[in-house]
Chimera marker file (.cmm) of the C-alpha trace (Angstrom):
<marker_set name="trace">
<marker id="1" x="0.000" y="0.000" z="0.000" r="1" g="1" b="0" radius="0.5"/>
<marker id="2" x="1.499" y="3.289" z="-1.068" r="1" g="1" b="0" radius="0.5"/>
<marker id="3" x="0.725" y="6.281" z="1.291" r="1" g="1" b="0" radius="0.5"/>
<marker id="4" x="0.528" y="9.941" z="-0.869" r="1" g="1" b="0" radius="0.5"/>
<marker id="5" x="-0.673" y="12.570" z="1.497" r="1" g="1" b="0" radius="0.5"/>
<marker id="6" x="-0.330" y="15.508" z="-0.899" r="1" g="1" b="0" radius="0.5"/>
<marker id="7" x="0.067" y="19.049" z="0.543" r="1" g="1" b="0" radius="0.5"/>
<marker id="8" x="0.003" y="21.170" z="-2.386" r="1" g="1" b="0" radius="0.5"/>
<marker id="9" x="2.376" y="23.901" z="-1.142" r="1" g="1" b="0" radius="0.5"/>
<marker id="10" x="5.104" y="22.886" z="-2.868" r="1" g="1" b="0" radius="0.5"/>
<marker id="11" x="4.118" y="24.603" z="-6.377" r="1" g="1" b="0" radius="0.5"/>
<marker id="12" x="3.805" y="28.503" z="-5.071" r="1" g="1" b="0" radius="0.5"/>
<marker id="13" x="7.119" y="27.585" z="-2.574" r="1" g="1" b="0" radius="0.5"/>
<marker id="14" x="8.985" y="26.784" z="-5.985" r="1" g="1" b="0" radius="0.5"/>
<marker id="15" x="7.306" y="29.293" z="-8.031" r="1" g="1" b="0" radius="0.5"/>
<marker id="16" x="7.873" y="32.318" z="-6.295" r="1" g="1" b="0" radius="0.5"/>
<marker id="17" x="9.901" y="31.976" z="-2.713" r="1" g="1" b="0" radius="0.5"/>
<marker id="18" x="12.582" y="30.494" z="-4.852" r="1" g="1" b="0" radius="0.5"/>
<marker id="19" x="11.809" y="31.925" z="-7.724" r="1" g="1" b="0" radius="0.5"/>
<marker id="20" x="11.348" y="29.654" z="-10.292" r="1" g="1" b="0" radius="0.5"/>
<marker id="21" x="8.971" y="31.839" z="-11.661" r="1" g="1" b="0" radius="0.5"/>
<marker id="22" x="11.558" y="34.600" z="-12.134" r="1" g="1" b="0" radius="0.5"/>
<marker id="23" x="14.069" y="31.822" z="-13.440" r="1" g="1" b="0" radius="0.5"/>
<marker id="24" x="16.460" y="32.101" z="-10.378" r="1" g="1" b="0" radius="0.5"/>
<marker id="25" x="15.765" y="28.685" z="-9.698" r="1" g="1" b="0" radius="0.5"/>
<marker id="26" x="17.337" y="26.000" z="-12.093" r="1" g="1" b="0" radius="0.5"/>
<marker id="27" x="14.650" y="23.093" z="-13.475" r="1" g="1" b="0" radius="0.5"/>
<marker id="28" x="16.919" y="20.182" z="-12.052" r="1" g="1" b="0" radius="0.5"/>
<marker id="29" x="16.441" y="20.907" z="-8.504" r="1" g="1" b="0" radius="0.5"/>
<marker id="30" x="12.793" y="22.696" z="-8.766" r="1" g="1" b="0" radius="0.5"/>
<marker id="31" x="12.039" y="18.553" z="-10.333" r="1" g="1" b="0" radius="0.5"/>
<marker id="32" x="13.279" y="16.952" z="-7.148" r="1" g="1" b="0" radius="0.5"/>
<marker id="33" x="11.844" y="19.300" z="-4.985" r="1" g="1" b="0" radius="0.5"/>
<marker id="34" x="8.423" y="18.609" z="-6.008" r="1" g="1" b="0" radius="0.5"/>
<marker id="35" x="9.264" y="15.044" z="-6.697" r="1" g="1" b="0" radius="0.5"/>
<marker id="36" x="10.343" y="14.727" z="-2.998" r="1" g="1" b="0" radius="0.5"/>
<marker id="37" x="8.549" y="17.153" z="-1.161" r="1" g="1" b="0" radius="0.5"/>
<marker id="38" x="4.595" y="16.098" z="-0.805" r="1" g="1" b="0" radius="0.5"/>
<marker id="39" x="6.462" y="11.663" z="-0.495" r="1" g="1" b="0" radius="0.5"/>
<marker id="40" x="8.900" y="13.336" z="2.453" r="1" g="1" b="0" radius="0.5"/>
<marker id="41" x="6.643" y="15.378" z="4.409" r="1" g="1" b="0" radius="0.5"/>
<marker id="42" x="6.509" y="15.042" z="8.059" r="1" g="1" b="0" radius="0.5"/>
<marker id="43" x="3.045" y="14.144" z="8.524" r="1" g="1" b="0" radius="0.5"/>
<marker id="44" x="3.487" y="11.840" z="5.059" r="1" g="1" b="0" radius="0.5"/>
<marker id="45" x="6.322" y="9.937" z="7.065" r="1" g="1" b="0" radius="0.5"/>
<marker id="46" x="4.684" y="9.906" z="10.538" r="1" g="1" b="0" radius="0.5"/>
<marker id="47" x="2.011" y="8.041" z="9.459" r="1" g="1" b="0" radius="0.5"/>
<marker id="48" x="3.441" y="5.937" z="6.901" r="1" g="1" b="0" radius="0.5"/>
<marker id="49" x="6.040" y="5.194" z="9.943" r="1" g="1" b="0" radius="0.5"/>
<marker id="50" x="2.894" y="3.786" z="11.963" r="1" g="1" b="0" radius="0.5"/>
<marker id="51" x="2.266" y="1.695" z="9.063" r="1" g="1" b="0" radius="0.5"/>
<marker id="52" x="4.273" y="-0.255" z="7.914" r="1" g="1" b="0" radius="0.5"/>
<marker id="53" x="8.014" y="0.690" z="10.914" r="1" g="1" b="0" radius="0.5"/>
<marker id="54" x="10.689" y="2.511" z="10.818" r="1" g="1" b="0" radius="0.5"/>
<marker id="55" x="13.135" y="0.867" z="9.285" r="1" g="1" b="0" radius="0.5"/>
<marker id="56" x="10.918" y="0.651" z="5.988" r="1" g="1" b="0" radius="0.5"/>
<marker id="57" x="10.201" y="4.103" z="6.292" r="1" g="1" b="0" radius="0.5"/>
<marker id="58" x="13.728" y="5.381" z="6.676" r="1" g="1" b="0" radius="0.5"/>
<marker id="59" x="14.171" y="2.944" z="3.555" r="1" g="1" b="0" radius="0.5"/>
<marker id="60" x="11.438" y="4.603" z="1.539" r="1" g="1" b="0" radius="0.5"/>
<marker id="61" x="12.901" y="7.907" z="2.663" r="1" g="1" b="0" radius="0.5"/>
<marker id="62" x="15.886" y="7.463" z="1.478" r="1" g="1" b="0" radius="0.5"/>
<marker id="63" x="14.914" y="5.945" z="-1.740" r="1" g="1" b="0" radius="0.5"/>
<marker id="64" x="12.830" y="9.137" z="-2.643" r="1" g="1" b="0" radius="0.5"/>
<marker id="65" x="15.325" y="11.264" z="-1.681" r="1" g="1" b="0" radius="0.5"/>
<marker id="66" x="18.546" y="9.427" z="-3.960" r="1" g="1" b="0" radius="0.5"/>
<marker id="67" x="15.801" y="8.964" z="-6.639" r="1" g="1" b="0" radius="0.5"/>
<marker id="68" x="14.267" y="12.495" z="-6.663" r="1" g="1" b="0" radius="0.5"/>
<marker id="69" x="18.084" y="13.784" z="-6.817" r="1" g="1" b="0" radius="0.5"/>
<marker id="70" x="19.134" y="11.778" z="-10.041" r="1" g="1" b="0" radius="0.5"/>
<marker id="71" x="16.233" y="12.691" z="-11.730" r="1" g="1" b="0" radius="0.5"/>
<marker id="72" x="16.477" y="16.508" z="-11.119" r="1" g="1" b="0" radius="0.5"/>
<marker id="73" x="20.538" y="15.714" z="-11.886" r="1" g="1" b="0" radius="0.5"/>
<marker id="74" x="19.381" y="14.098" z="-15.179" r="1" g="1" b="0" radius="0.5"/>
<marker id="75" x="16.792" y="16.465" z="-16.134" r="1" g="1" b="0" radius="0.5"/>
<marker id="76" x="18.844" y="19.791" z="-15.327" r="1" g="1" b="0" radius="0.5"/>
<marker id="77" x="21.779" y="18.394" z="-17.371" r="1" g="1" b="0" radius="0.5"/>
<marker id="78" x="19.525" y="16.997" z="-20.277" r="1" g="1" b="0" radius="0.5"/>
<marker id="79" x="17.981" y="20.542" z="-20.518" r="1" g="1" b="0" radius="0.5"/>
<marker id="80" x="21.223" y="22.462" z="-20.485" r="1" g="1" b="0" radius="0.5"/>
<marker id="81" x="22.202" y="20.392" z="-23.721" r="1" g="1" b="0" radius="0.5"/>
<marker id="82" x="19.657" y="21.433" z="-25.930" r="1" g="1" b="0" radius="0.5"/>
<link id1="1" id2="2" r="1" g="1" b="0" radius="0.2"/>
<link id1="2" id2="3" r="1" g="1" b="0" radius="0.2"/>
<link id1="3" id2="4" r="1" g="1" b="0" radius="0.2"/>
<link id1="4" id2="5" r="1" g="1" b="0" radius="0.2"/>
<link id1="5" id2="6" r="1" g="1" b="0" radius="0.2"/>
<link id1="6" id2="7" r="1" g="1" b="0" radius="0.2"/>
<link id1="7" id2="8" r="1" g="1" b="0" radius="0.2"/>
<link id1="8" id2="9" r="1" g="1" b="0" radius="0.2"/>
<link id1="9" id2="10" r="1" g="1" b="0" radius="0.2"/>
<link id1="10" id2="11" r="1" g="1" b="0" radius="0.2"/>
<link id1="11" id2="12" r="1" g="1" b="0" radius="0.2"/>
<link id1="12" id2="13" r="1" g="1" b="0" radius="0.2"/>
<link id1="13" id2="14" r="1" g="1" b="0" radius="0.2"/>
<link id1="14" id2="15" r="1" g="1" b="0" radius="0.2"/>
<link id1="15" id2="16" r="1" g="1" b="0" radius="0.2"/>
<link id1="16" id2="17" r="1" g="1" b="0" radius="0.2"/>
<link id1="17" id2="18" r="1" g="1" b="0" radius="0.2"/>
<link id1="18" id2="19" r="1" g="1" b="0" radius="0.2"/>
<link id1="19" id2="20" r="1" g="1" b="0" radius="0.2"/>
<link id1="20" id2="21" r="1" g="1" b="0" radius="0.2"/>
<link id1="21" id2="22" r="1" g="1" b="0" radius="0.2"/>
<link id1="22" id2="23" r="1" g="1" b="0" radius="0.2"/>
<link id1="23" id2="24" r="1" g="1" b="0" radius="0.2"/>
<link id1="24" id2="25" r="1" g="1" b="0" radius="0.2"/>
<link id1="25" id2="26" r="1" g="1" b="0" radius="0.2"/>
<link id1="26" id2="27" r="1" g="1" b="0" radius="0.2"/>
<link id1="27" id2="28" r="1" g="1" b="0" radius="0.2"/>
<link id1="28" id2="29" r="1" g="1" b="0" radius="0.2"/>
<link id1="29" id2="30" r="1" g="1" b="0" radius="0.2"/>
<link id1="30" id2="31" r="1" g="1" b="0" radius="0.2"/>
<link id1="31" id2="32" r="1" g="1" b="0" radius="0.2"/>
<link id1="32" id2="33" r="1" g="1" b="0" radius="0.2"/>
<link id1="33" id2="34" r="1" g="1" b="0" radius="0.2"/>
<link id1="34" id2="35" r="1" g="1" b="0" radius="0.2"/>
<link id1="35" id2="36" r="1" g="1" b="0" radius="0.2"/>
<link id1="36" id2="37" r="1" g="1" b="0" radius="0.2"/>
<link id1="37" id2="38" r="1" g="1" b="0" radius="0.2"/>
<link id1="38" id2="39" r="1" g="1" b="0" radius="0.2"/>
<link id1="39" id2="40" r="1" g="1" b="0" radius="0.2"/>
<link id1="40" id2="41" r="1" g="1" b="0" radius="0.2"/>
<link id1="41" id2="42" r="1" g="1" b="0" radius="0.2"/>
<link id1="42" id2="43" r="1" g="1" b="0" radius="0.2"/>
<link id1="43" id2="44" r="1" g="1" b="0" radius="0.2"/>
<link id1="44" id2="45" r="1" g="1" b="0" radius="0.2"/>
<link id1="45" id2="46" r="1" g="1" b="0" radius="0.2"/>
<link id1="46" id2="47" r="1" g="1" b="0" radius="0.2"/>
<link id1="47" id2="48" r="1" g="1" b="0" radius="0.2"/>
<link id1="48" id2="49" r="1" g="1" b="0" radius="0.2"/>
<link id1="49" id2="50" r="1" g="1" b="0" radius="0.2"/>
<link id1="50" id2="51" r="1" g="1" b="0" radius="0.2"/>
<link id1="51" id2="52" r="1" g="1" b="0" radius="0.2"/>
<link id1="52" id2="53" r="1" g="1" b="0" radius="0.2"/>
<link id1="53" id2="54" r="1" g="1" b="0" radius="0.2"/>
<link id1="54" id2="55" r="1" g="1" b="0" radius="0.2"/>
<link id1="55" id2="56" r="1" g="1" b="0" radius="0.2"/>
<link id1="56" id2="57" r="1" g="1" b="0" radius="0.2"/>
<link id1="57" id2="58" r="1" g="1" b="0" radius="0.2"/>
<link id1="58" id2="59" r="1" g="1" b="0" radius="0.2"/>
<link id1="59" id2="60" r="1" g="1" b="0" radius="0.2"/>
<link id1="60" id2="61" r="1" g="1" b="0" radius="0.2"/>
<link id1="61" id2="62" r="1" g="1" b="0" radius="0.2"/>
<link id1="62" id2="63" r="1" g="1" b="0" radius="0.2"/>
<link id1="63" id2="64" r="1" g="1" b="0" radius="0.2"/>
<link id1="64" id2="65" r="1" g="1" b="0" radius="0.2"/>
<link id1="65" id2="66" r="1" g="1" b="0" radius="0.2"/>
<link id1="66" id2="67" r="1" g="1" b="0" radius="0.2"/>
<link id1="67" id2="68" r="1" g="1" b="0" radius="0.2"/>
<link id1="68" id2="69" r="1" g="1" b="0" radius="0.2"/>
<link id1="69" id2="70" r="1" g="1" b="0" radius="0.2"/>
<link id1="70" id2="71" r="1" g="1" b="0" radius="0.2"/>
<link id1="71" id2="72" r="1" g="1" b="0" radius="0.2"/>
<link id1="72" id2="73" r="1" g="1" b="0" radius="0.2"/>
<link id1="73" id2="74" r="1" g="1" b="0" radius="0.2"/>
<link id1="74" id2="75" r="1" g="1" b="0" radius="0.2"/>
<link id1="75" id2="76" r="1" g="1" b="0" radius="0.2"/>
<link id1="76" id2="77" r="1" g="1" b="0" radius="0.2"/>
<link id1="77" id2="78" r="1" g="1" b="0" radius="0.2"/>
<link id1="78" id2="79" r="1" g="1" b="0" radius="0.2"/>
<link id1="79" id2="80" r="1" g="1" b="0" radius="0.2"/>
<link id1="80" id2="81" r="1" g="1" b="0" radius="0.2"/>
<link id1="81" id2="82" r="1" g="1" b="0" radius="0.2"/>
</marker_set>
């Protein structure tokens, strides 16, 4: 069972605190930030830690967090070459 609580903040944080919207804010990173953000909330992990333990949580954690960065690494360099 996959747990998605999702908190919808993270599209006017990116967009105007750091400034996507302006273009201060590269594409790579602004991708894993809202890949990550809504899976690694606090209240996302709390309860998902009361589901299914800790040490799958800190698993699934951690596995969002490596896979969120490659992608923004991979799609920040792919769009700097065209």
């Amino acid at each position: 069972m996959i747990l998605y609580m999702p908190t919808l903040l993270e599209v006017p944080i990116i967009g105007t605190t750091f400034g996507y919207s302006a273009g201060l804010m590269a594409p790579g990173p602004a991708l894993a930030l809202l890949l990550a953000g809504p899976t690694i909330s606090l209240p996302s992990v709390l309860v998902l830690s009361r589901i299914v333990g800790a040490k799958k949580t800190a698993a699934y954690v951690g596995l969002v967090v490596v896979f969120a960065t490659v992608a923004g690494f991979l799609y920040g360099n792919g769009m700097s070459l065209l």
